[in-house]
C-alpha positions in Angstrom: -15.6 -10.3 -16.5 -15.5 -13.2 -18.8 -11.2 -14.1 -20.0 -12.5 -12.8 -24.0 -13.3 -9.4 -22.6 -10.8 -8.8 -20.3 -8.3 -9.7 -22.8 -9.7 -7.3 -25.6 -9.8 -4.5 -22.5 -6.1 -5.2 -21.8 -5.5 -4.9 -25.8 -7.0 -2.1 -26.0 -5.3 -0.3 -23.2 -2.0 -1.7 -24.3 -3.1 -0.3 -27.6 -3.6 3.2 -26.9 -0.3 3.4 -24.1 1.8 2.3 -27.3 0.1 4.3 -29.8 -1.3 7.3 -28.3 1.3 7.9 -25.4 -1.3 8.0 -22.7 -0.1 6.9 -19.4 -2.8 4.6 -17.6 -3.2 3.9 -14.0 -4.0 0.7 -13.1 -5.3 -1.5 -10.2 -4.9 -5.1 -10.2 -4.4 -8.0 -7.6 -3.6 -10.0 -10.8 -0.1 -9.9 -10.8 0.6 -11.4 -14.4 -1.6 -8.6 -15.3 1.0 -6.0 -13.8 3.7 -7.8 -15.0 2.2 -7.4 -18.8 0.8 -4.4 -19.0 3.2 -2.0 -16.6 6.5 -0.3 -17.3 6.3 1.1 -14.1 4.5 -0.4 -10.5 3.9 0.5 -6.7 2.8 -1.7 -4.5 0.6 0.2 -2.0 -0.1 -1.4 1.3 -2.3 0.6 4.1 -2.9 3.9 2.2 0.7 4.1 1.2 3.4 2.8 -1.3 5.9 0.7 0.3 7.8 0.0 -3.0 8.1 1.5 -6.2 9.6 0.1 -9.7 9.6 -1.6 -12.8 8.4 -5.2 -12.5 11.9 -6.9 -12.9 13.0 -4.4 -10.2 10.5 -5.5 -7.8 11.0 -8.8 -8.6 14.3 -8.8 -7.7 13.5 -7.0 -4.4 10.7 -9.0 -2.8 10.6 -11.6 -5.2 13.1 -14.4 -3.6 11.5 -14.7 -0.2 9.2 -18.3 0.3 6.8 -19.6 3.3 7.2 -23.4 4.2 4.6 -24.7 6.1 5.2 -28.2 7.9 2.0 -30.1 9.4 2.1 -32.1 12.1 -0.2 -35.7 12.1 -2.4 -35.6 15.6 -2.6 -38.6 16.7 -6.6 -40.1 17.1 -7.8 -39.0 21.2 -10.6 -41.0 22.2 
């Protein structure tokens, strides 16, 4: 979907959540889009939710842990 549609789609749904009380499910692998649009998110991994909040509380769970990755130079076999 083009970024003008999908934005207008997100409006819209924002829109009638606000206005019209109507609770929308929603899935996304966009987080930012979660973050935005979401009072409330699970996280579902294998068929079942492994954690369950508002955005700033799962933030706050998973959101400190970090990956480093170190590479190593191979030296040139001939």
């Amino acid at each position: 979907m083009d970024p003008q549609s999908r934005a207008a789609i997100w409006s819209y749904l924002e829109k009638l959540n606000k206005e019209e009380g109507i609770t929308i499910f929603l899935t996304t692998q966009y987080l930012e889009e979660a973050d935005k649009l979401c009072k409330q998110l699970s996280i579902i991994d294998v068929g079942k939710i492994v954690a369950s909040g508002s955005p700033m509380e799962l933030k706050r769970q998973i959101g400190a842990d970090s990956i480093r990755i170190a590479l190593e130079k191979l030296q040139n076999r001939q």
